[in-house]
N, C-alpha and C positions, 0 to 999 in steps of 0.2 A: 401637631400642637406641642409650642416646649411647656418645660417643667412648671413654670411660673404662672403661663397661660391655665393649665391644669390646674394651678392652684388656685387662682382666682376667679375661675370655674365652678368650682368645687363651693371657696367661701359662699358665692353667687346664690346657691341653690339651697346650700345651708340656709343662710339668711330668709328666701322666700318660703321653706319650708316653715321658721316658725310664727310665720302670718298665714292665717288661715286664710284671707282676703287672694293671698298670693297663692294657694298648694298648687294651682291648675298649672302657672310660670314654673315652680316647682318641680310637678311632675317632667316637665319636659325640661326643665334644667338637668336632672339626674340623670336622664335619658342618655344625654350628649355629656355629662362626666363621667359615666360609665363606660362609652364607649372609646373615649378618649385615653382612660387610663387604658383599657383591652388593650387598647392598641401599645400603649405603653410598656407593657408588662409581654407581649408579643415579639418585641424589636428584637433583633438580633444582641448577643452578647448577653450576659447576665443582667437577671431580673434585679432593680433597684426594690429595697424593700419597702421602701419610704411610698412609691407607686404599687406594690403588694398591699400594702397597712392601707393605702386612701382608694382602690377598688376595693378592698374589705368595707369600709367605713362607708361607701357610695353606695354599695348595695344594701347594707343595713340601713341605711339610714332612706334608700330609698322602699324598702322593704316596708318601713314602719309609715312610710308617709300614704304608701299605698293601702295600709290598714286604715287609718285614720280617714282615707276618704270612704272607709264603706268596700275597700277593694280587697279586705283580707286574704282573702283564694289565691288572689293574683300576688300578692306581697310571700307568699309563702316560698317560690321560687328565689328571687332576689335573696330574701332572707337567708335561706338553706346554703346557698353560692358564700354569701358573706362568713357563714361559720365556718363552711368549710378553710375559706383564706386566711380567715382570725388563727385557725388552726396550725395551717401551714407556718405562720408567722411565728406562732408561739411555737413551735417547736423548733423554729430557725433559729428563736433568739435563747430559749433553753441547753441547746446543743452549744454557745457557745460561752456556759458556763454563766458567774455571775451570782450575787444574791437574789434569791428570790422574793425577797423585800423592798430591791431597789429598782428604780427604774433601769436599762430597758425591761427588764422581766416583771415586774410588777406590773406593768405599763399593760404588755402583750399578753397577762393571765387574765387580766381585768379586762380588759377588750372581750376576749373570748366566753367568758363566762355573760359580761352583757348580754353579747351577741344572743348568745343561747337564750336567757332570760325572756328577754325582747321575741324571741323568733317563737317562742312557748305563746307568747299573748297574742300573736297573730296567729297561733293555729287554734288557739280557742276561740280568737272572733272571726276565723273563718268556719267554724262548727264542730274544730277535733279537740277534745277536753282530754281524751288517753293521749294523743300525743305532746298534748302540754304539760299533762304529768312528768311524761318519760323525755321531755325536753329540762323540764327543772331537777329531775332527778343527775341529767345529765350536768346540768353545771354544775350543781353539788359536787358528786365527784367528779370533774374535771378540776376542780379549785382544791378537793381534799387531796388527792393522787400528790398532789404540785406541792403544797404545803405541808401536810399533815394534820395542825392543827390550824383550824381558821383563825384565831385570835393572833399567831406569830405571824400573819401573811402581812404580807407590805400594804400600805392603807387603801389606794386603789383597789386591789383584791377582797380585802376586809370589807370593802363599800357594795362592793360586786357580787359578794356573797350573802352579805344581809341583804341584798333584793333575792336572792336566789330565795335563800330560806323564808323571806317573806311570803312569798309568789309562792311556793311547795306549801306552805300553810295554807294558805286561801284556796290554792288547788284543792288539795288531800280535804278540807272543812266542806266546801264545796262540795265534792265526793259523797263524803262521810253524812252531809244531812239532805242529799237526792237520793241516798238508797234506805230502802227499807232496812239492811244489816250492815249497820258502818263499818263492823271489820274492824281492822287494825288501821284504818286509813285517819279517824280520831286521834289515837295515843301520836300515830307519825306525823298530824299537822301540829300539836302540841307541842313537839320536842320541836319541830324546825318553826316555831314560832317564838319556842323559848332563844332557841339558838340566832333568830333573826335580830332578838331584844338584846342577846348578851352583846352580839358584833354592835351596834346600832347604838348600845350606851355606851361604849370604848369611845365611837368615833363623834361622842357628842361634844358639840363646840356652841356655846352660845353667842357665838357671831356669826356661826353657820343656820340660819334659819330652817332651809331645808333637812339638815341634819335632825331636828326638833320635832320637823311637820312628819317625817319618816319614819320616828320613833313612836309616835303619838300614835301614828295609824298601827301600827305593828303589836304596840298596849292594843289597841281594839280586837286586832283577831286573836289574840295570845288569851284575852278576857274572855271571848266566845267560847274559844276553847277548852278552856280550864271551866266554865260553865256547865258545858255538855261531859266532862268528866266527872263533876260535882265537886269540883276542889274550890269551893267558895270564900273559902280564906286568901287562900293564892288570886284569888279571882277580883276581891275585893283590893287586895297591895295594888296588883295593877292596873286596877281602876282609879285610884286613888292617882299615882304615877299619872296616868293617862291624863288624869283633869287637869292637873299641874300644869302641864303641858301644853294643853291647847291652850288656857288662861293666859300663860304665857306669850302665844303665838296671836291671841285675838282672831279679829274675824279671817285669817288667814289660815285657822286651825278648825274651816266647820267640816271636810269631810271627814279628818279623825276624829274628831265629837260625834257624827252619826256612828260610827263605826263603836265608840264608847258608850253612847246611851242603847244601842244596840244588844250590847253585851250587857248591861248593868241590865234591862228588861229581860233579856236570856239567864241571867240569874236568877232575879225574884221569879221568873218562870218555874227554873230548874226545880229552885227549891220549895216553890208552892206555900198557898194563900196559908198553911199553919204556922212557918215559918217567920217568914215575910221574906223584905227585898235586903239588899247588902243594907241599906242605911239610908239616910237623909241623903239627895242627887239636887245641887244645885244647879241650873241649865238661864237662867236669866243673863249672866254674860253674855250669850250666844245671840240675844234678841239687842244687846246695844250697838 
């Protein structure tokens, strides 16, 4: 199969991937562009990276499609193969130099850390919660090692790392209110929730929708958060931010609203019936 064949292959299964009507054509599209590139990446003479980067992308992305049907277990395999070549890549394309701001290297840190992200939510919805931890932990620093500071990283990377920190929040909260002694796993989803808000308000664009919807959900767990610590001040700013927010987004903004009235409820909780709740919570937008 040439190069263009591959490619069109590839679009092929993308495409039926994101109809759910289609995953079954899907599945078995992926099947046959993974083994298409193999072979590709197998031929004699040196490896094209461009066929490295798109069996990378083939198996994550058929990783993820076999999560989605209920197949997590099985997507864990795929998934693992994928980081590993995201890997390989980004270390091919670091060695030769280059801003780590600009693309190709921003391109191939951002890949990689996805991967990782992605590959975490398939082993949690295949049943493993520790090594979803120690998957988000891993993109973290694979992003921090490359950069140093997340805010100077190239905007792909910046994108890729507030999913990171987002996902390490929801992990560690998660964690932190299944055990009877939350530990330090509290104070850690806290800081990588604040940290998911700081990247997530830089890269806000209000022409970017999804950038808004992102931000909105990431207020919700950052508000839980700061709830269970009793910083109800902090807790109320970005609850306030939060509504902003989905008001903005309409009925395109209701899982971060649950995600906000969530936390507004885990407040007046926190803080019990002497006190009361943060303030007056208007929710009647939500119903038009």
């Amino acid at each position: 199969m040439g190069p263009d064949e591959r490619e069109r292959l590839f679009e092929q299964a993308r495409e039926h991937s994101a109809r759910q009507d289609t995953s079954v054509e899907a599945d078995r599209l992926w099947v046959r562009v993974i083994e298409a590139y193999r072979e590709a990446v197998r031929g004699p003479g040196p490896v094209a990276r461009r066929d490295q980067q798109q069996l990378a992308r083939a198996l994550w992305r058929y990783g993820m499609l076999l999560s989605a049907r209920g197949r997590a277990a099985d997507g864990m395999a795929p998934g693992g193969e994928a980081v590993a070549l995201f890997e390989r890549v980004n270390d091919a394309v670091a060695a030769g130099g280059g801003d780590v701001t600009a693309s190709p290297r921003d391109d191939a840190l951002a890949e990689l850390i996805t991967a990782l992200v992605d590959l975490a939510e398939v082993s949690y919805a295949a049943g493993q919660p520790a090594t979803r931890i120690d998957l988000l932990e891993r993109a973290v620093v694979v992003g921090l090692t490359a950069v140093g500071s997340p805010p100077s990283a190239g905007p792909r990377t910046r994108e890729a790392m507030g999913a990171a920190y987002h996902n390490q929040a929801v992990a560690l909260l998660h964690r932190a209110v299944t055990r009877p002694a939350p530990g330090d796993s509290l104070r850690e989803a806290t800081l990588a929730a604040s940290r998911a808000c700081e990247l997530r308000q830089a890269l806000l664009d209000p022409l970017r929708p999804l950038g808004l919807w992102e931000l909105a959900n990431t207020y919700g767990v950052y508000a839980q958060c700061l709830a269970l610590i009793r910083d109800f001040d902090r807790a109320a700013v970005v609850l306030a931010l939060g509504d902003r927010l989905v008001e903005s987004l309409g009925s395109a903004g209701e899982q971060p609203a649950e995600k906000l009235r969530a936390a507004a409820e885990m407040v007046a909780r926190e803080k019990g019936p002497s006190v009361g709740a943060v303030g007056p919570r208007r929710w009647g937008w939500r119903r038009r």
